[in-house]
C-alpha positions as CSV (number, residue, x, y, z in Angstrom):
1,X,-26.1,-63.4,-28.1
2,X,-28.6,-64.3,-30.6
3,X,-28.8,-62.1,-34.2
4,X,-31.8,-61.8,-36.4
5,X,-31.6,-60.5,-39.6
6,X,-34.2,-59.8,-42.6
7,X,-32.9,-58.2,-45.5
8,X,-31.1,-55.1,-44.0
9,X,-32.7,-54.9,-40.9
10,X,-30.7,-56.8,-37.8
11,X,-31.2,-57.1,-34.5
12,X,-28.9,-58.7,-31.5
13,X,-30.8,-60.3,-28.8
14,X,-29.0,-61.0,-25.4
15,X,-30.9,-63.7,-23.6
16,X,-29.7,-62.1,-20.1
17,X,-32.5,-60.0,-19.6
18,X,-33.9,-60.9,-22.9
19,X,-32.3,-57.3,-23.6
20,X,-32.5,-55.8,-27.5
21,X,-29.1,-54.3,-27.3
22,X,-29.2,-53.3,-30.8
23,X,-31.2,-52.4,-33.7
24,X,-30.5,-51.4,-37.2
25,X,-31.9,-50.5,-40.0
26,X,-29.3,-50.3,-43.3
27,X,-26.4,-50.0,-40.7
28,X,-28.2,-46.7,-39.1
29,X,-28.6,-47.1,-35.3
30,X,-32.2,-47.2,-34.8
31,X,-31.8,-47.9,-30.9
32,X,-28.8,-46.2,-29.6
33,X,-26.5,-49.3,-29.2
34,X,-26.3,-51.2,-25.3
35,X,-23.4,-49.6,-23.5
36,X,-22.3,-48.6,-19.9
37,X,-22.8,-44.6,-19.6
38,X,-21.7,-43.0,-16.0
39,X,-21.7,-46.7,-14.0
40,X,-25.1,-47.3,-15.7
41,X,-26.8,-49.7,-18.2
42,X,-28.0,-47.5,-21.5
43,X,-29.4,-48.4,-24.9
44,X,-31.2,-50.9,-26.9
45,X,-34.8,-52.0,-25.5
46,X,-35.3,-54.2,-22.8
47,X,-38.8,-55.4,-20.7
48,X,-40.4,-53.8,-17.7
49,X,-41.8,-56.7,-16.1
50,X,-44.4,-57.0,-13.9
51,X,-43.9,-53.0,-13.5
52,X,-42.8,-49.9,-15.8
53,X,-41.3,-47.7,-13.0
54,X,-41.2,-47.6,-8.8
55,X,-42.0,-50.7,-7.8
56,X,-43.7,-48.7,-4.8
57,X,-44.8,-50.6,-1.6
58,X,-44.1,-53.6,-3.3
59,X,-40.9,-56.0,-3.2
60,X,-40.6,-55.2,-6.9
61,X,-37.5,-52.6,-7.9
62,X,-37.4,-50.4,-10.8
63,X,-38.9,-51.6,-13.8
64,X,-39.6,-54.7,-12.2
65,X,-37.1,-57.4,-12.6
66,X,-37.8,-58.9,-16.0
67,X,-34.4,-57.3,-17.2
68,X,-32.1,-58.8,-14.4
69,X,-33.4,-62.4,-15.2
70,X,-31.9,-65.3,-17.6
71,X,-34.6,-66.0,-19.9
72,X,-34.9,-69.3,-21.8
73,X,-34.5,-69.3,-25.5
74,X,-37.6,-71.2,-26.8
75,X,-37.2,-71.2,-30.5
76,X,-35.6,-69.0,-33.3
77,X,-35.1,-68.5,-36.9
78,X,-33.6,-66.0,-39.2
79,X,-35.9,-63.0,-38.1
80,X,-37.5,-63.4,-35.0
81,X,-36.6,-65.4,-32.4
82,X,-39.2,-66.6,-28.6
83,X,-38.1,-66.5,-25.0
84,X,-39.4,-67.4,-22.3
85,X,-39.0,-66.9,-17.8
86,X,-41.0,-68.9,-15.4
87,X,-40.7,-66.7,-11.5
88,X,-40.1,-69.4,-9.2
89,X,-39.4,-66.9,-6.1
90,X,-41.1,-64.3,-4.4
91,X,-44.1,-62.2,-4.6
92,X,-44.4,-63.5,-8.3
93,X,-43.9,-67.0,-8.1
94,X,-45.7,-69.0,-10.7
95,X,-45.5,-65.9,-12.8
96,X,-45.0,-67.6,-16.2
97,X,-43.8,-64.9,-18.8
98,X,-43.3,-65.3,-23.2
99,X,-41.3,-62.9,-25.2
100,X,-41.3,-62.5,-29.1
101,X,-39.1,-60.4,-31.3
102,X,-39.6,-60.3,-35.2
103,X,-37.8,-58.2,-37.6
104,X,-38.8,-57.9,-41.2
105,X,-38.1,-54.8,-43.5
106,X,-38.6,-52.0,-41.6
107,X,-40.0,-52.8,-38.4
108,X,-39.8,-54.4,-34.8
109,X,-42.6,-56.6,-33.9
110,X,-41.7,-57.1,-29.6
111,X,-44.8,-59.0,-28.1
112,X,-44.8,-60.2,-24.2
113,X,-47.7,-62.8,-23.0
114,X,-48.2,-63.2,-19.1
115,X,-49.5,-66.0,-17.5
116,X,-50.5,-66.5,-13.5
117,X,-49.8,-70.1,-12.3
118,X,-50.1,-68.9,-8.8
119,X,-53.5,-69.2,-6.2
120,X,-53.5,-65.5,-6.0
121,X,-54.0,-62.4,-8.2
122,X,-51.4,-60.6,-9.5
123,X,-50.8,-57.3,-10.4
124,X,-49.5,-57.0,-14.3
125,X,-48.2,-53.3,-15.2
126,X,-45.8,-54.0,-18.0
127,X,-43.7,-51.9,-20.9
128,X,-40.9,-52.0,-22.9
129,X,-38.2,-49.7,-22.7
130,X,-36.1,-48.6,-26.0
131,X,-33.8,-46.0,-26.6
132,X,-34.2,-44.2,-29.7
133,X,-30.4,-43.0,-30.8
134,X,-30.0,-39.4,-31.8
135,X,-27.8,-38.6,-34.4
136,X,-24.5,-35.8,-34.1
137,X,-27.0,-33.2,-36.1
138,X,-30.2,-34.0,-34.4
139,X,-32.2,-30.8,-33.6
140,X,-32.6,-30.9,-30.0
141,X,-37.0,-31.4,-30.7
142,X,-38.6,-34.8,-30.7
143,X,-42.1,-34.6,-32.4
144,X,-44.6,-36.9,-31.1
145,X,-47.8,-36.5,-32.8
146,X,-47.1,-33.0,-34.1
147,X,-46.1,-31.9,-30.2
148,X,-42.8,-30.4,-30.2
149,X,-40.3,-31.8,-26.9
150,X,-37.5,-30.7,-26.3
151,X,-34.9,-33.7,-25.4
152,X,-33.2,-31.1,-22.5
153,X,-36.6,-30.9,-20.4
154,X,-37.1,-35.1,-20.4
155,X,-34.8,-35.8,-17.4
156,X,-38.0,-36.0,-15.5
157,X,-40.3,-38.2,-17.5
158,X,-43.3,-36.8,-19.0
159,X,-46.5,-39.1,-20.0
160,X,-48.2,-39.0,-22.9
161,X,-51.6,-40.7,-23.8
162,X,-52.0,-41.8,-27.4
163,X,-54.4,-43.9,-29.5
164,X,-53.1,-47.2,-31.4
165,X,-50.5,-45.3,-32.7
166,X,-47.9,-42.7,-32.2
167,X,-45.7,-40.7,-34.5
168,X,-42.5,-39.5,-33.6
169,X,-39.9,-37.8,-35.8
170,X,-36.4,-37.5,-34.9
171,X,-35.5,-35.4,-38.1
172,X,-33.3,-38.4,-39.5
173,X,-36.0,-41.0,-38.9
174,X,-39.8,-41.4,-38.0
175,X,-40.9,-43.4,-36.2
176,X,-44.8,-45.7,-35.7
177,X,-45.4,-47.2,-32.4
178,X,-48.4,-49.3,-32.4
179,X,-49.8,-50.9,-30.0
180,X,-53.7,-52.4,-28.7
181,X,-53.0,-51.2,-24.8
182,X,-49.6,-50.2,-24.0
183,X,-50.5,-46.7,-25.3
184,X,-49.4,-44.7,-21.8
185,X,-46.0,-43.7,-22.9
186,X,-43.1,-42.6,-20.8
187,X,-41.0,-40.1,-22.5
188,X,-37.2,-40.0,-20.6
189,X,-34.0,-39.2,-21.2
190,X,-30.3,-38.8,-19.2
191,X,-28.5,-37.9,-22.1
192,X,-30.3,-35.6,-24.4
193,X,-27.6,-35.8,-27.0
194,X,-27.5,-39.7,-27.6
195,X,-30.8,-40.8,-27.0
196,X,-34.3,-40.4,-26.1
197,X,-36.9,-43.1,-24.8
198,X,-40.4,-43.6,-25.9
199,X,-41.5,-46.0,-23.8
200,X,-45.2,-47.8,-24.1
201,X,-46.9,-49.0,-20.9
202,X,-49.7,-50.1,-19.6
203,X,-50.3,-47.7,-16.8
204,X,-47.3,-45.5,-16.4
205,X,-45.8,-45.6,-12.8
206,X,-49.0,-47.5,-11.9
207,X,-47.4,-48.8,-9.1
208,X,-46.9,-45.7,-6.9
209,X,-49.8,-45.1,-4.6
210,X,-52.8,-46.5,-6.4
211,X,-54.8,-49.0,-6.3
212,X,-55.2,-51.1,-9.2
213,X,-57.5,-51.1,-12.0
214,X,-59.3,-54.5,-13.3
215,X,-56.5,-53.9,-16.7
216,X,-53.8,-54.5,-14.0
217,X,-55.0,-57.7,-12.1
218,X,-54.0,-61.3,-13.3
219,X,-56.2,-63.4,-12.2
220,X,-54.7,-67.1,-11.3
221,X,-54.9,-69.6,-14.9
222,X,-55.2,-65.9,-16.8
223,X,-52.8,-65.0,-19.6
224,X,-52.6,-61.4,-20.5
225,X,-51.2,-60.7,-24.0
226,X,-49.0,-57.2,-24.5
227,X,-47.4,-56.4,-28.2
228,X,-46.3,-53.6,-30.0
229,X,-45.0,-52.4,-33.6
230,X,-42.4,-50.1,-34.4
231,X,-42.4,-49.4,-37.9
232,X,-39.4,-46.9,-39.4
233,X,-38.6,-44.3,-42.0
234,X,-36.1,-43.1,-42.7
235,X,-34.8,-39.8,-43.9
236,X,-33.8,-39.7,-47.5
C-alpha cells in the first residue's frame, strides 16, 4: 500500500489493481472506503481498462481487466505517486498502459496514458470508477448538474452526457469532475445508502454491439492520453 498525503487531504494507493481504496479529505470519507459488501469488491476508485462495462463479443470481462492486474510502481513522492502495466498476453498484448494520482488541497488529479506496441489496432474504451460515500443523513437525491437522482432508481446505470465539467452535490459535499473526453458518465449504485458512483468514460458500454468510433481505435506506435479532476467542497 502506498499513501499520499498533502496537507489534509490523503489518499491510499494499492498497487494490485492500482486500486484508490481510499480518499479523504479532513478525515471525511470522500470515496466510500475499499471493503468486501455481499462476496463483492466495493469502494474507493479503481481503472476500467481497455473497457468501462461488458466486454461484449470480446475476450475482455467487466470493466476490462486493468483492476485484476499488478501494476508497477514507477515513481512517487509525498502527493502523487505513477504506475505503470505492460499486457503481455492475449488480445491486448503490447498494450503498454501509465497511471498518475496527485492529491493537493482539495482535489484528485487521476490521469491514464495508453500506448499500442502491438501490429494491430486496438480498441481503447477506458474510465474510472469511484464510489462517492454517502453519509448516515444523506437525503436519498444526488444532484448532477441541477438534475435531481434519486440513489434507489441507480441499480441499473443511467448515462449522462456532460461538457468539461460536472457538478454533483451530495448535500455534505460537492463535488467537480473535469475532464477533456471522459465526459460519458455512468451513474450506478448497489447500495443506495453507502455510496453512489459517478463514473467518467469514454463511451459508456461501448463495447456492446457497436462498432467502434475513430475516438476508440489505437492505432499501433499511438498513445492515447485520458485524465480527469475531482475537485471537492465541502459542507460547512
Amino acid at each position: 500500500m502506498h499513501k499520499i498525503i498533502f496537507n489534509k487531504s490523503e489518499a491510499v494507493i494499492d498497487d494490485e489493481g492500482a486500486f484508490i481504496n481510499s480518499y479523504k479529505i479532513d478525515e471525511c470519507n470522500i470515496f466510500f472506503p475499499r471493503q468486501q459488501i455481499d462476496n463483492s469488491s466495493r469502494g474507493g476508485c479503481h481503472v476500467c481498462l481497455p473497457n468501462f462495462g461488458p466486454g461484449g463479443d470480446t475476450d475482455q470481462a467487466q470493466h476490462g481487466y486493468g483492476r485484476k492486474e499488478n501494476w508497477q510502481v514507477d515513481s512517487a513522492s509525498s502527493n502523487k505517486i505513477k504506475l505503470s502495466h505492460i499486457q503481455k498476453e492475449g488480445s491486448y498484448n503490447g498494450l503498454i498502459s501509465n497511471i498518475r494520482y496527485e492529491i493537493n488541497e482539495d482535489s484528485l488529479e487521476m490521469g491514464l496514458s495508453c500506448e499500442n506496441r502491438s501490429s494491430k489496432e486496438l480498441r481503447i474504451t477506458p474510465g474510472f470508477h469511484p464510489y462517492f460515500n454517502l453519509e448516515s443523513n444523506f437525503s436519498g437525491v444526488v444532484l448532477v448538474d441541477g438534475k435531481e437522482f434519486l440513489a434507489t432508481d441507480l441499480a441499473g446505470t443511467k448515462f449522462y452526457q456532460a461538457g468539461r465539467e460536472l457538478l454533483a452535490d451530495f448535500g455534505d459535499k460537492k463535488v467537480r469532475i473535469r475532464s477533456e473526453n471522459l465526459r460519458h458518465y455512468a451513474l450506478w449504485t448497489a447500495h443506495a445508502d453507502k455510496y453512489v458512483c459517478i463514473e467518467p468514460t469514454l463511451a459508456g458500454n461501448a463495447f456492446s454491439g457497436r462498432n467502434p468510433s475513430n475516438e476508440e481505435i489505437l492505432k499501433p506506435g499511438e498513445v492515447k492520453y485520458y485524465n480527469v479532476k475531482i475537485s471537492v467542497e465541502l459542507s460547512k
